[in-house]
C-alpha positions in Angstrom: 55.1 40.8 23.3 55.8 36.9 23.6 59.7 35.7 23.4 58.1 33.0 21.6 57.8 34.9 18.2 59.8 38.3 19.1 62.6 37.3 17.1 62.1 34.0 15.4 60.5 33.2 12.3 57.6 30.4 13.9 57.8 27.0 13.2 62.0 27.2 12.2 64.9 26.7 13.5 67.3 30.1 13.9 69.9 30.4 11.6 72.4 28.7 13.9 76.0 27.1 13.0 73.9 24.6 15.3 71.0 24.4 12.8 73.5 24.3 9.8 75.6 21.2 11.2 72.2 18.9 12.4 69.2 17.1 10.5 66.4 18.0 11.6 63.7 15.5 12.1 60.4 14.9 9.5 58.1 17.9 10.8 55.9 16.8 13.5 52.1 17.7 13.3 50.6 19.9 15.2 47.5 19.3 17.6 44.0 19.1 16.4 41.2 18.6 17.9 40.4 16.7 21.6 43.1 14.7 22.9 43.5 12.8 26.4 46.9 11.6 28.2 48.1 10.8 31.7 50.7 14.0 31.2 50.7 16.7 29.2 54.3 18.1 29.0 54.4 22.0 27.6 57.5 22.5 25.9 59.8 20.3 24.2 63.6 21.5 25.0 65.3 19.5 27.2 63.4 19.3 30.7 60.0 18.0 28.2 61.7 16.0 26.1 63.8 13.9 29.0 60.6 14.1 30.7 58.8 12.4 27.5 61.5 10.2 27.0 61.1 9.0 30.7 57.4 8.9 31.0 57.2 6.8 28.2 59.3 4.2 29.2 57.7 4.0 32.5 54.7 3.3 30.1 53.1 6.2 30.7 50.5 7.9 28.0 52.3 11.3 27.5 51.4 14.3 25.1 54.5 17.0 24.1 53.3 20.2 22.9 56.1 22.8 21.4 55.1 26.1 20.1 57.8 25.9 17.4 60.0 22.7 16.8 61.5 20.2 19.5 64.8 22.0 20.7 64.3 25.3 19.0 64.6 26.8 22.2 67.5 27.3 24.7 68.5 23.9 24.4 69.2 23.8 20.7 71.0 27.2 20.7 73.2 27.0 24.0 77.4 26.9 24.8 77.1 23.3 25.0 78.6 22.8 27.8 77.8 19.7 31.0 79.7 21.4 33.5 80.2 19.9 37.2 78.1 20.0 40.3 75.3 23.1 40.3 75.6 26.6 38.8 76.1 27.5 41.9 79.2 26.5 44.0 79.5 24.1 46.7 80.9 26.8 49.2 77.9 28.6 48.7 75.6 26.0 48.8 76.8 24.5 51.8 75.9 28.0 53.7 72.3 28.4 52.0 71.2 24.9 52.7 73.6 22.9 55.3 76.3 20.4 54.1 74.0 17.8 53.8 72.0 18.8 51.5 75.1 20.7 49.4 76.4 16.9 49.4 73.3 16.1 47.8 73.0 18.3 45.4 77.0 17.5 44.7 76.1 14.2 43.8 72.6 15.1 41.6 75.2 17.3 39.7 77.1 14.3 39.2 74.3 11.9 38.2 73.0 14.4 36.0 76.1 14.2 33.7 76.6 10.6 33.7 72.9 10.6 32.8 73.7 12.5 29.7 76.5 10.6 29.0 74.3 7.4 29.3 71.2 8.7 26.9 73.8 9.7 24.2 75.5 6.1 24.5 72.2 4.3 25.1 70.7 6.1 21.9 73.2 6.2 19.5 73.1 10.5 19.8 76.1 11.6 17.6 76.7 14.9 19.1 80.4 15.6 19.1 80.5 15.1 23.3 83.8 15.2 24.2 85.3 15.5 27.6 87.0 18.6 29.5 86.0 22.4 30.6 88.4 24.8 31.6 87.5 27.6 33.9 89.9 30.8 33.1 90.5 33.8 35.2 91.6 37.3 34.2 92.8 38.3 37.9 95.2 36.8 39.9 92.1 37.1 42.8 90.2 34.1 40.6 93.0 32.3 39.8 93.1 31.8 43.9 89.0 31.6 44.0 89.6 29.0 41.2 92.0 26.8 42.7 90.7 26.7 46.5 87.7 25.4 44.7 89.4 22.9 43.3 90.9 21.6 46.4 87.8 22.6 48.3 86.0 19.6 45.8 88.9 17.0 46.6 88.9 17.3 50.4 85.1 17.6 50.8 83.5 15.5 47.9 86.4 13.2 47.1 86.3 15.1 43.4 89.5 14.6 41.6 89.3 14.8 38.2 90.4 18.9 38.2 93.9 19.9 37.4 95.2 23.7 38.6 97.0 25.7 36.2 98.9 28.4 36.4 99.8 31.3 34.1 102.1 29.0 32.0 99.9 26.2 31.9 97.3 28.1 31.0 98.4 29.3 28.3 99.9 26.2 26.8 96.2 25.2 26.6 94.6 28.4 25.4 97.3 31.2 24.6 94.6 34.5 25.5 97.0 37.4 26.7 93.7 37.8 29.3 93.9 35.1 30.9 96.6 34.3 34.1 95.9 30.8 35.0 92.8 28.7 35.9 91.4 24.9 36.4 90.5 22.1 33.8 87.9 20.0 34.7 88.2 16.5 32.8 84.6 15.0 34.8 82.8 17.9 32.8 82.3 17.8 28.9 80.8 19.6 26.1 78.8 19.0 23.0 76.5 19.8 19.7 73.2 20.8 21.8 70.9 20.7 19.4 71.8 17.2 17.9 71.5 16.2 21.6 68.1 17.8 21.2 66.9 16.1 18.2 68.9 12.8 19.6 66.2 12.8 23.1 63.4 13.9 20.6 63.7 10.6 18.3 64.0 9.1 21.4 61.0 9.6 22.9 58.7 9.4 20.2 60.3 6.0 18.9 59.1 5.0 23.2 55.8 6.2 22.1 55.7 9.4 23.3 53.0 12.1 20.9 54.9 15.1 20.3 53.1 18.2 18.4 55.3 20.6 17.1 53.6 23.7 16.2 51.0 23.8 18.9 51.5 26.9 20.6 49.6 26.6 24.3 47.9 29.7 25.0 45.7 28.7 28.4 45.5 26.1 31.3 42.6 25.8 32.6 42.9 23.7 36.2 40.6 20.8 38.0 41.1 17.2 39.2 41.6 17.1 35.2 44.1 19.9 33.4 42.9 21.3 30.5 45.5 22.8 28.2 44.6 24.8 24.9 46.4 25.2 21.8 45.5 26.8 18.8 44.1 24.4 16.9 43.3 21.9 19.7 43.4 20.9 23.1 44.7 18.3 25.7 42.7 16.5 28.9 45.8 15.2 31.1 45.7 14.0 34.4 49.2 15.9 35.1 51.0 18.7 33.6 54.7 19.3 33.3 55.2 23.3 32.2 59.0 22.8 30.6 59.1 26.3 28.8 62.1 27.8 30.7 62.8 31.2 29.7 59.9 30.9 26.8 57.2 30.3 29.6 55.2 33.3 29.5 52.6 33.8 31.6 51.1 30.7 31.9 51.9 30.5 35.5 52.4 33.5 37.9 54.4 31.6 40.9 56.8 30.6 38.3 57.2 33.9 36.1 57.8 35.4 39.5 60.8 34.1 40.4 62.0 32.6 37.3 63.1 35.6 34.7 64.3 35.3 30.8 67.3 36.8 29.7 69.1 36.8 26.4 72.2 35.1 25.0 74.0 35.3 22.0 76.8 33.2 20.5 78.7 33.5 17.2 80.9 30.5 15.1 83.6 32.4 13.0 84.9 31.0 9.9 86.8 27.7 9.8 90.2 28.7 11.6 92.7 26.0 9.8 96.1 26.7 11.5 95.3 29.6 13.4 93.1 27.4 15.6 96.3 26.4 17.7 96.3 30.5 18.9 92.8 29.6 20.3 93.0 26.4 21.8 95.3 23.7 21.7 93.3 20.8 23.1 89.3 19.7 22.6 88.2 21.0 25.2 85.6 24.1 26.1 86.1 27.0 28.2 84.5 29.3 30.6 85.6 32.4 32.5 85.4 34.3 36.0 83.6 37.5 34.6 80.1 37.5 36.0 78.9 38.0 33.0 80.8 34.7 31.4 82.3 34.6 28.3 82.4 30.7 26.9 83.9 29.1 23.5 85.4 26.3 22.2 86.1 25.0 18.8 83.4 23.3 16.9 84.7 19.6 14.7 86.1 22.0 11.7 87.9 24.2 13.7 85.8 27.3 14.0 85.8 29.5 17.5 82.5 29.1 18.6 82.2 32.2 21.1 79.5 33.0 23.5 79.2 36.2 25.3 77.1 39.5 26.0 73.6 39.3 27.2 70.5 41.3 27.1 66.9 42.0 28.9 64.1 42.4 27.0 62.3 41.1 24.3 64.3 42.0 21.3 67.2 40.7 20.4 70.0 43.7 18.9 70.5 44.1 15.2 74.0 42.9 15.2 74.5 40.2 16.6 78.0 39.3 15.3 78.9 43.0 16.3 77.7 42.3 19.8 79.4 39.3 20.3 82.7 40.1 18.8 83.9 42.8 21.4 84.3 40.5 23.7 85.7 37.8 21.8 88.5 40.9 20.9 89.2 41.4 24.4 90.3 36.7 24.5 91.5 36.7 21.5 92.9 40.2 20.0 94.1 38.1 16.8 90.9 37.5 16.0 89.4 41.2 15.8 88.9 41.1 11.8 88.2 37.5 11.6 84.9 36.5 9.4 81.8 35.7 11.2 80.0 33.0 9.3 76.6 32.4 12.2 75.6 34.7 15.2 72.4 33.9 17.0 70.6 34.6 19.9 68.7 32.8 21.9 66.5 32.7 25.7 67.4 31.2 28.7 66.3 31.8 32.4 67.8 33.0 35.4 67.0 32.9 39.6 67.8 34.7 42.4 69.9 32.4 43.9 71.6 30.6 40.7 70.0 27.2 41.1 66.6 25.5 38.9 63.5 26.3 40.2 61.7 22.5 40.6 58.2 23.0 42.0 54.4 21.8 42.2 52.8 24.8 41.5 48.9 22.9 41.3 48.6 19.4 43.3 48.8 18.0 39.5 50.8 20.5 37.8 55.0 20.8 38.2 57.4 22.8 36.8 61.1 22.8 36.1 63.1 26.0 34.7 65.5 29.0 35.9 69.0 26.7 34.5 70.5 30.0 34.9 73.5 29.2 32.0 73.9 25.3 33.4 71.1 23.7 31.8 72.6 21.1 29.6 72.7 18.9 32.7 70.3 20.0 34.4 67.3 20.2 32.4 67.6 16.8 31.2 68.2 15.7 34.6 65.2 17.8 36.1 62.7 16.1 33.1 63.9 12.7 34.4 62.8 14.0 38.0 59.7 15.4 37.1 58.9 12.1 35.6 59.3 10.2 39.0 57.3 13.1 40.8 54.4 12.5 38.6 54.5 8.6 39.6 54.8 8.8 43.4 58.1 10.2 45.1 61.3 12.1 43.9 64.0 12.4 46.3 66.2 14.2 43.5 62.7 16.7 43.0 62.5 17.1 46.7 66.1 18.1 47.0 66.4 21.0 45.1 63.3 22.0 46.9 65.7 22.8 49.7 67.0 25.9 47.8 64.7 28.7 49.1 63.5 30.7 45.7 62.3 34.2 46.3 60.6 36.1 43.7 62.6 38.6 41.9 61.4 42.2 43.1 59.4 44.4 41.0 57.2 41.5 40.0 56.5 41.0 36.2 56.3 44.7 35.7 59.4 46.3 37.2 61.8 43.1 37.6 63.2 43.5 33.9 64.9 47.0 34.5 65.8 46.3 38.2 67.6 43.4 36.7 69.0 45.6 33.8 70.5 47.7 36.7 72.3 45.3 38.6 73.5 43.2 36.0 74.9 46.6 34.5 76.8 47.1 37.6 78.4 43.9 37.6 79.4 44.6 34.3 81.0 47.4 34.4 83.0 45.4 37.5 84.4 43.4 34.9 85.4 45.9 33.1 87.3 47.6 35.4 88.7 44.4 37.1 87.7 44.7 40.5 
């Protein structure tokens, strides 16, 4: 089976609250025939699409292939939320890979949200961004975790745009009998993803970028010249840039190996009027503790858009909305019988170790994927990156080279229940708070 068309009708966008509330742009054609470019990018979500955008105004001759539509992965179906920093925390990356190169990776976090921040301004993107995510803890154990962090970020990286909360404050911002008290992060922001999507796709075809929508790449064959096959076509490049994520496949074994897909799912409830002061009573998004995360916020007419539960495999479950709604019971018990208008699901990518997986898997081949749930920021940061490495040097590309990546073990056969395993443990952690 392919993730690519295990649970999507090709060529369309899910039936997303996402996909309701954007325009999609004029269908693009797919590839025919013989083609030549000085990069051929494989995927057009965020990490192709930045690195499109990029390419082409470094006046580079770039070809985008997506199997489906621009965005219709991940990166049009996601929480929406440009957190802070890594996925991973600072504490932890400062004992993986040495303060200086956890500073480092500080300030790429950084850079990579005022680099969003400056495509939306610099093309017009209307995509509801709006500033502020609030970590929340169900333990008083996280509350500490959360605010040591906090204070941890002001005394090492000069970061002081977090405020602690306690129980009380907490709840004047989002009144959920779960939570007891947490952080809100006012450098960090959240948005409509796949307007940002369709926003970097206009983008980079108005810099002169080709991009080929329905041009599903099946084969790469390597040399001093790539060639990469579609069905209907194919493309001579000089360089490659694989930007599938989670939707990758098998087109390259060192990457499938340590970069594995996992599945999402978010739901948007009806429009919540009055009631939407129980859920949250500024703009703001939200994350929790559990290691499974639960995320929402409220969408521009007032419904909860929740994310929460995951799954690994190939098939998404039959009820989504059912899925998705336990958890949202547990936040927010008012809301048990509320109406489900949209549930989707959708595929992202995971590590080992939390952070993207940026590497030169051929001497003219690179890859970027493996967000691991903090990809708004990322990806569009890492197709910026893998722009620069296909024109000479990338410092940012060589940093997060620093992060040893191990294959997950099992390899592509066994990894997938190994994974079911542990992630079942940590689970069922949450569950019984400890």
């Amino acid at each position: 089976m392919n993730l690519l068309f295990s649970n999507d009708t090709r060529g369309a966008y899910p039936k997303s609250w996402y996909a309701a509330t954007a325009t999609a742009l004029e269908p693009l054609a797919p590839l025919q025939g013989e083609t030549r470019a000085d990069v051929c990018i494989v995927g057009g979500g965020y990490t192709g699409l930045s690195a499109a955008l990029h390419l082409a105004e470094m006046g580079a001759d770039v070809v985008l292939l997506d199997a489906h539509r621009v965005g219709f992965g991940a990166s049009g179906r996601n929480g929406g939320q440009l957190g802070s920093g890594q996925r991973q925390d600072q504490t932890k990356l400062e004992k993986m890979v040495g303060a200086d190169a956890a500073r480092l990776l500080w300030d790429l976090g950084e850079d990579a949200k005022a680099l969003v921040r400056g495509l939306i301004a610099k093309h017009g993107i209307e995509c509801y961004l709006k500033d502020g995510i609030a970590w929340a803890a169900s333990r008083s154990a996280d509350v500490t975790d959360l605010h040591d962090y906090a204070e941890h970020l002001q005394t090492r990286y000069g970061y002081d745009q977090i405020t602690k909360l306690d129980r009380e404050a907490f709840h004047t911002l989002c009144p959920s009998p779960d939570y007891v008290g947490g952080t809100l992060d006012r450098g960090a922001a959240h948005l409509h993803p796949l307007r940002l999507a369709l926003g970097l796709a206009k983008a980079a075809s108005d810099a002169g970028a080709r991009i080929h929508e329905r041009s599903h790449v099946h084969d790469i064959k390597h040399g001093s010249k790539v060639t990469v096959r579609t069905d209907a076509g194919h493309v001579i490049a000089d360089q490659v840039i694989l930007a599938g994520n989670g939707y990758l496949g098998g087109l390259d074994r060192q990457v499938t190996s340590r970069v594995m897909p996992i599945n999402n799912y978010v739901i948007a409830t009806e429009p919540l009027g009055d009631e939407a002061e129980k859920v949250l009573t500024q703009d703001v998004a939200v994350a929790d503790s559990r290691f499974v995360v639960n995320y929402f916020r409220l969408s521009h007419d007032k419904r909860l858009i929740f994310g929460g539960g995951e799954t690994y495999g190939y098939s998404f479950p039959s009820d989504i909305a059912a899925l998705v709604r336990k958890p949202m019971s547990v936040i927010f018990p008012h809301l048990k019988d509320v109406r489900i208008d949209h549930a989707w699901g959708g595929t992202l990518a995971i590590t080992i170790k939390r952070m993207p997986y940026l590497a030169r898997v051929q001497p003219n081949v690179l890859s970027a994927s493996g967000y691991s749930g903090h990809g708004v920021g990322n990806a569009i940061q890492a197709g910026k990156l893998l722009a620069e490495a296909t024109r000479g040097a990338s410092d940012g590309f060589d940093a997060f080279n620093t992060v040893p990546h191990m294959p997950f073990p099992g390899g592509g056969l066994f990894r997938t229940p190994i994974l079911k395993l542990a992630m079942s443990w940590y689970a069922m952690r949450d569950r019984l708070g400890v």
